[in-house]
C-alpha positions as CSV (number, residue, x, y, z in Angstrom):
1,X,-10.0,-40.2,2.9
2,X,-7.6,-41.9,5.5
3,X,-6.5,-39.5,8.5
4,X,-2.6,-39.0,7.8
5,X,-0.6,-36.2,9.7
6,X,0.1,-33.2,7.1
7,X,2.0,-30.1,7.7
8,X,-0.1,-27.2,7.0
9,X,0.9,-26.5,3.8
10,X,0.5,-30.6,2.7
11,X,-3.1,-30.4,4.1
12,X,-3.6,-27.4,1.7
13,X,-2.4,-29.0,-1.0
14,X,-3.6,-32.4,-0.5
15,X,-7.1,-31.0,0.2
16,X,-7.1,-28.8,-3.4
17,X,-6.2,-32.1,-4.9
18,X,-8.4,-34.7,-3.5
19,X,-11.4,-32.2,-2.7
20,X,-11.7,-32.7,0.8
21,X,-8.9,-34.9,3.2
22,X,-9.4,-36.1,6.7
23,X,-7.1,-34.0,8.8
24,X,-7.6,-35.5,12.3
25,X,-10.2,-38.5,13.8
26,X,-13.6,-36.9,12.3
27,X,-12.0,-34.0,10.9
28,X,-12.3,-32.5,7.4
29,X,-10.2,-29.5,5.4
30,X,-12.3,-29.1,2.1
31,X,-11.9,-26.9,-0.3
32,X,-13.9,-24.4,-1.4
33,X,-15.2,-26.3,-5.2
34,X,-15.8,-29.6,-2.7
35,X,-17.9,-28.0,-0.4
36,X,-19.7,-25.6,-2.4
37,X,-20.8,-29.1,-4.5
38,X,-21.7,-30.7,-1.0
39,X,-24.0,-28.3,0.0
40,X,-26.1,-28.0,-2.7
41,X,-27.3,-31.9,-1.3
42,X,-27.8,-30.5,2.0
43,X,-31.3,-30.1,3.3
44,X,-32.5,-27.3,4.1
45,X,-32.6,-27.4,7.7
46,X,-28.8,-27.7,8.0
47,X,-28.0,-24.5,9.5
48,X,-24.8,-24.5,6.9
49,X,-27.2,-24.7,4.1
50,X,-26.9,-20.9,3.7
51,X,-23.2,-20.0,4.3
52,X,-21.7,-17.9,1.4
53,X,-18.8,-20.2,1.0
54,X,-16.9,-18.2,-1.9
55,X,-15.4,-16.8,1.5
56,X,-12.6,-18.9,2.2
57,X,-10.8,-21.2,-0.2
58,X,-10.7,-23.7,2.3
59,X,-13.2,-25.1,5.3
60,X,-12.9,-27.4,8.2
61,X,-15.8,-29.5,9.2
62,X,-16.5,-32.3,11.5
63,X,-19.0,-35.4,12.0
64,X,-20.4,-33.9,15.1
65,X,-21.6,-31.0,12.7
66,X,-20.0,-28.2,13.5
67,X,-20.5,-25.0,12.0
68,X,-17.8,-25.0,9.2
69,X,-14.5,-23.1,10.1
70,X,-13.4,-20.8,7.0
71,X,-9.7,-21.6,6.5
72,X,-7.8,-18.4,4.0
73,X,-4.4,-20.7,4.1
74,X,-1.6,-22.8,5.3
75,X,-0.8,-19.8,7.9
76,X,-4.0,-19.9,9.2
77,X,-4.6,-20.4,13.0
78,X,-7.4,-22.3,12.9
79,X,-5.6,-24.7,10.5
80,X,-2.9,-25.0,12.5
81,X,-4.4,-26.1,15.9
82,X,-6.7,-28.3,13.7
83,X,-3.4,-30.1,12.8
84,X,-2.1,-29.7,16.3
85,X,-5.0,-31.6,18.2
86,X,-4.8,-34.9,16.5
């Protein structure tokens, strides 16, 4: 996916339709069905492996592999500065 600038709410949206979207350089919202299918490929050493992700509907991850950010929605803070430090 090609980094574009999104409001929240078009990152929420784009993400629920396309699975996963690039939301800044090396920055990923996915949502929850996307990343709950990624991580069953995972090995078992990724420290991610084991995170309950039915927690959020939405999760922001990076390539430098951070550990993934639970977003609940396009008022979420986390989203937003995501957006914000593109």
């Amino acid at each position: 996916m090609k980094s574009e600038s999104y409001t929240p709410a078009e990152s929420i949206q784009a993400a629920q339709a396309e699975g996963y979207i690039e939301i800044s350089s090396g920055v990923y919202l996915h949502s929850q069905e996307n990343i709950v299918a990624e991580q069953q490929d995972w090995s078992d050493e990724d420290g991610a492996k084991h995170i309950d992700f039915s927690k959020a509907p939405f999760w922001i991850t990076d390539d430098s592999g951070m550990v993934p950010m639970p977003i609940y929605g396009e008022d979420d803070d986390d989203l937003i500065k995501a957006l914000a430090d593109d």
